[in-house]
N, C-alpha and C positions, 0 to 999 in steps of 0.2 A: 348729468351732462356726459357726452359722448366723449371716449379719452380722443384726442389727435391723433392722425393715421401714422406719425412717425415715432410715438409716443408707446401704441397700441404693443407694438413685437417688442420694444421692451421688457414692458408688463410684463409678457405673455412668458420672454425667456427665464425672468426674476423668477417666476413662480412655477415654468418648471426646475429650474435647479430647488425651491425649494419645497417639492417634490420629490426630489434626491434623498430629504431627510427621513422618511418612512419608509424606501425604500431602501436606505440603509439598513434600518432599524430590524427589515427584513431577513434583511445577509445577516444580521448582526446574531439575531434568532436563529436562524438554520444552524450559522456557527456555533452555536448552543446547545441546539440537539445533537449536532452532529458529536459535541466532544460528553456529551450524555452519553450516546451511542456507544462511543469507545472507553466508557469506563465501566459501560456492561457489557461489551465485549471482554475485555481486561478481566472482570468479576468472572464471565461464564468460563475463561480462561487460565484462571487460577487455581480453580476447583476441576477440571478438565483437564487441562496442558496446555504448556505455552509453548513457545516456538522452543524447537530442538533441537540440538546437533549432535550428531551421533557419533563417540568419536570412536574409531576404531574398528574391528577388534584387532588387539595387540597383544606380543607376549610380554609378562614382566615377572623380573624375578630377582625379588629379594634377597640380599646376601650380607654377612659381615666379613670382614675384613682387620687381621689384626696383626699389627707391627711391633716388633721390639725394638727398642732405641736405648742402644747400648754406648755409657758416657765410661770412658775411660780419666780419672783423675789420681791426684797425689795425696792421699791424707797424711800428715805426721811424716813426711817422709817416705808413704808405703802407699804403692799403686792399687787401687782399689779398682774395679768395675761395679757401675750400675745399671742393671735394666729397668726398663720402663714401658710395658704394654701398653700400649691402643689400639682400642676397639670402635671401627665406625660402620653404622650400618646406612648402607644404600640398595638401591632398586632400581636394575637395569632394565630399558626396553628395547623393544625391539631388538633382542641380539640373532647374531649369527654366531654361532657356539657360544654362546652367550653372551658375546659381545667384548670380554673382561682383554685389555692389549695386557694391561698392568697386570704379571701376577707376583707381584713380589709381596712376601707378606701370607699371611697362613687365613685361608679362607672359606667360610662355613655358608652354605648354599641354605639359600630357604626353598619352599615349596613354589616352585614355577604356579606361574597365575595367566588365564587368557583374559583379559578386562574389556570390557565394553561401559565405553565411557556415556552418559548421557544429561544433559544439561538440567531437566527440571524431572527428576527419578518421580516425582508422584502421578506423571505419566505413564510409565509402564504399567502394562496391564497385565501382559503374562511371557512367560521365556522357556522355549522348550529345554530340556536337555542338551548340553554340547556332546556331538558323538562324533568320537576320533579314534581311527584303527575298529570301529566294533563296539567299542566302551562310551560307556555314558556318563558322563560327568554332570551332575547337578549345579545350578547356579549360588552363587550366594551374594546377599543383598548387598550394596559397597560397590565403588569401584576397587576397591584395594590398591590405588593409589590415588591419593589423594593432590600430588602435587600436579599429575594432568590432567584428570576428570573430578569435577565437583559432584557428580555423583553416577551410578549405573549402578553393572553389576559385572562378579568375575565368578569363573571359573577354577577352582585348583586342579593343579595336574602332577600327582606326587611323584607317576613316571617317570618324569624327563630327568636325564640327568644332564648335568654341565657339559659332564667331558666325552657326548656324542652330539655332532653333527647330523639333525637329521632333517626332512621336510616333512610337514602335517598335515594333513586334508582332514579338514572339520564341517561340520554343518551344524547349522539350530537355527532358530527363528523367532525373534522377538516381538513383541506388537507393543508400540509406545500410541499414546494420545498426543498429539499437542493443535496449537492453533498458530493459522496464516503462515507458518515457513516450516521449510525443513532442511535441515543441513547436514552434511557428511563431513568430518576432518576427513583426508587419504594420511591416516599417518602411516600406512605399510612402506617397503622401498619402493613397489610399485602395485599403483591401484586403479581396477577398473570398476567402472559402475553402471549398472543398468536401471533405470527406471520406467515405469508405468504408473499412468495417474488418471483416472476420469475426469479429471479437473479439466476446463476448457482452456484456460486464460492462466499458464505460468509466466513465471517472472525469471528468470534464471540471474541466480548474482553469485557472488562469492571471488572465491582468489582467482575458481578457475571454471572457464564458462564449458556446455559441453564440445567434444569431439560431434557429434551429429544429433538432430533432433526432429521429432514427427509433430508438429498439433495439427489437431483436428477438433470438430463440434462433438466428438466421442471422448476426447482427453487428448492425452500425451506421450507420447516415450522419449526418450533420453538417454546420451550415450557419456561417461565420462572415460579416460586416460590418464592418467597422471602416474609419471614415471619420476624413479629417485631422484634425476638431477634439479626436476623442477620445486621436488616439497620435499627437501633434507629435513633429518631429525623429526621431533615431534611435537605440531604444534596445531591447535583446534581455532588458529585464526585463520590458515589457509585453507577453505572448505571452501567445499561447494556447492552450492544452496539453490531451493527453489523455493519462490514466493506465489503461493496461492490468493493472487489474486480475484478483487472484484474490480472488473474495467471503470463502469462506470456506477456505482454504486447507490440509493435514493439522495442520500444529503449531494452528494457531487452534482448530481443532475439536477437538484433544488440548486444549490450553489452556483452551476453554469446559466442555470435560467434565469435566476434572481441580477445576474449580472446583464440581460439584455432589459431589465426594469427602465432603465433610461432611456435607452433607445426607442421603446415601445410610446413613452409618454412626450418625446421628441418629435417624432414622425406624427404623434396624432396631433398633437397641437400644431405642427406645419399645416398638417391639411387641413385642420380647421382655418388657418390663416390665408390659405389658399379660398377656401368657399368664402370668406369673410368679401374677400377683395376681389371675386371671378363672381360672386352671384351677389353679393352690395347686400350683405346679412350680417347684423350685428351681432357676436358670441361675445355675451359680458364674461369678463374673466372670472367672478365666480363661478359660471359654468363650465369653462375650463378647468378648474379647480374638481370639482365634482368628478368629470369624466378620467382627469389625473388620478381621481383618489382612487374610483373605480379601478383603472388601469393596476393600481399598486397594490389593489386588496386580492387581485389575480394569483398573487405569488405568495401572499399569508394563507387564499383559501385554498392553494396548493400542497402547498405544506401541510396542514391541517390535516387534509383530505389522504394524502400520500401515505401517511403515516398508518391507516386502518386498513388501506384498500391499495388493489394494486396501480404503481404511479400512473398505468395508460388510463385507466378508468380516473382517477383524481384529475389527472389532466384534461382530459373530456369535459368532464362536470363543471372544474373549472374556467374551461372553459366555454362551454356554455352558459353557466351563470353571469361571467363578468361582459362576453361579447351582446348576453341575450338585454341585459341590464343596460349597459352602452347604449344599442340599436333601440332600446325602447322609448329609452328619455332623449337621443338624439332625434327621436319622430317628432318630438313636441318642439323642442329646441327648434330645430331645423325648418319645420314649419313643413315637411314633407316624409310621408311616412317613407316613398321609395327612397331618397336619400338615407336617410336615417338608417334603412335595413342595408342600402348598399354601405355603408360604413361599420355596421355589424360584420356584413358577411369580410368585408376585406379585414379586419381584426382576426377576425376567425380564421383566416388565411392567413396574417400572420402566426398566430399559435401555434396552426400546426408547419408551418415553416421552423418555426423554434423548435417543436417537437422532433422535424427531422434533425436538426441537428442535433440535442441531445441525444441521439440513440448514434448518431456517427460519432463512435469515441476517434479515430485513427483521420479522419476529416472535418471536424469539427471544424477547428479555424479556416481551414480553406475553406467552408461551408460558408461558415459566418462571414467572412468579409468577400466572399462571391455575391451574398444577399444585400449587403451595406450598397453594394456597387452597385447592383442591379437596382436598386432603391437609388440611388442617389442620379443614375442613371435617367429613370424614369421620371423624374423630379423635373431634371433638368433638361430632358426633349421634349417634356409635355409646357413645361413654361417658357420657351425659348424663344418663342415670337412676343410674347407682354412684352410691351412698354411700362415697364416699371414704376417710372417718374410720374407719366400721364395716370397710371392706373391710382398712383397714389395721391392724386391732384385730386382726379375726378371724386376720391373716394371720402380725399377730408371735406368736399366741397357737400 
């Protein structure tokens, strides 16, 4: 028995919402590989390098410091003195004549150290010589202090003394590993930075973003500044960092498309509801069901497919396979091979619609709801003359 014409769009809406449920199940799965993904990223990154921050380099320089504390008292009647040494040992950075205001107290200098602070050390790969004045100083493994870099490496410098003010001009050159970010503390008074990257797509974050910057489809350059008054003292949480981005990466772009799944199975069951009632052709909601489920297996044999080959080509196939599958069973259905293919080919037109927008990371949204409208648009100037009521009379009759 035929369902009722007012009865029929019910149906039809019930069972696309529960169509929503495998099309979930979809997202649900992508969201699964994708956090796969990121924990052999994580793995290949462990063993590699992780994201870094580079701190420094800085002078530091270890010193003791010792006081006598002399207690004047009464024993028995008879004034006694006693002394009392301490001894504390600290490590100055960043000085200018070494920084020390306080010199009260009798005080033993250690060996000056240049430190290059570095966040995950099993990155470093190799460090040249520091060469200052002509002389070469070799690295050794450590930050040599530990309470501001968790690990790098320092330089000793048995040269310097305390009690000359001087300036240094140094050079060497490090090469660390790491993965997705890189960061700089400025803990100097004042620090300038330059960068260069082949990378297309940076990110730039941190305390402090740059003074000027280039991208291009070649990479990047990048300009920082940072002067004393903005990053006092020394601290590796004001840096300034750049994140090597992927725009839009395979799971994001399974994830953005998996999210037009409802739309897709919306739109075709309108227009079947349309031919139902403009051409008086019955579509039993099982077969709705079918061309739904087709519609939803579009974005699992995506994914599938994505994952071996590159996503233009996975997206092709799949979409040829689920538009060619569609168009084939709606010949028989429909009762008209030309209909049927013209309902292929506008599926297929939808696709790659969806394809453009997944490659527009930066218009995406304005993309997608320019097409909603242009669709809902056309919906509603192409049926604006039906008589609704009549058509719906004639149609249970």
């Amino acid at each position: 028995m035929k369902l009722a014409a007012a009865a029929k769009p019910a149906v039809i809406a019930l069972l696309a919402l529960a169509l929503f449920v495998p099309v979930t199940m979809i997202q649900g799965l992508i969201a699964e590989r994708q956090a796969r993904r990121d924990e052999a990223v994580a793995g290949i990154a462990h063993g590699w390098g992780e994201r870094q921050t580079l701190a420094g380099p800085y002078l530091a320089v270890p010193y003791q410091r010792t006081r006598t504390e002399v207690v004047r008292e009464t024993i028995d009647g008879k004034p006694r003195v006693r002394r009392t040494e301490r001894t504390v040992s600290r490590l100055l950075r960043l000085p200018a004549n070494f920084g020390l205001a306080d010199t009260t107290g009798r005080i033993k200098w250690g060996t000056p150290r240049l430190v290059i602070g570095v966040t995950d050390p099993g990155g470093i790969r190799s460090v040249s010589a520091l060469v200052i004045g002509g002389r070469e100083h070799g690295f050794l493994p450590g930050p040599g202090d530990g309470a501001a870099a968790a690990g790098g490496v320092h330089a000793e410098l048995p040269e310097l003394r305390a009690a000359q003010a001087q300036s240094l001009q140094f050079t060497f050159s490090i090469e660390i590993a790491g993965s997705e970010a890189f960061a700089l503390a400025p803990l100097g008074s004042d620090t300038g930075v330059t960068m260069r990257s082949g990378w297309p797509h940076p990110s730039f974050g941190g305390r402090f973003l740059p003074l000027s910057h280039e991208i291009g489809t070649q990479g990047f350059s990048a300009r920082w500044q940072v002067s004393r008054y903005a990053a006092p003292g020394v601290s590796d949480k004001q840096a300034l960092a750049v994140s090597f981005v992927q725009p839009a990466g395979l799971y994001q772009k399974l994830e953005r498309a998996s999210k037009y799944g409802f739309l897709f199975i919306g739109l075709t069951f309108a227009a079947f509801l349309l031919f139902e009632l403009l051409r008086r052709l019955a579509i039993h909601p099982i077969q709705y069901a079918f061309v739904g489920l087709a519609l939803a297996m579009f974005f699992l044999l995506l994914t599938a497919l994505s994952e071996h080959i590159a996503f233009a080509a996975a997206y092709a196939l799949a979409t040829l396979a689920c538009a060619g599958l569609i168009a084939g069973y709606l010949v028989r259905v429909l009762r008209s091979a030309r209909t049927g293919l013209a309902f292929g080919a506008a599926l297929a037109a939808l696709y790659a619609m969806l394809y453009a927008l997944l490659q527009a990371e930066d218009y995406a949204l304005l993309g997608g709801t320019l097409l909603l409208f242009a669709l809902l648009a056309a919906v509603m100037m192409t049926t604006r003359r039906i008589d609704w009521y009549r058509l719906a009379s004639s149609r249970a009759a």
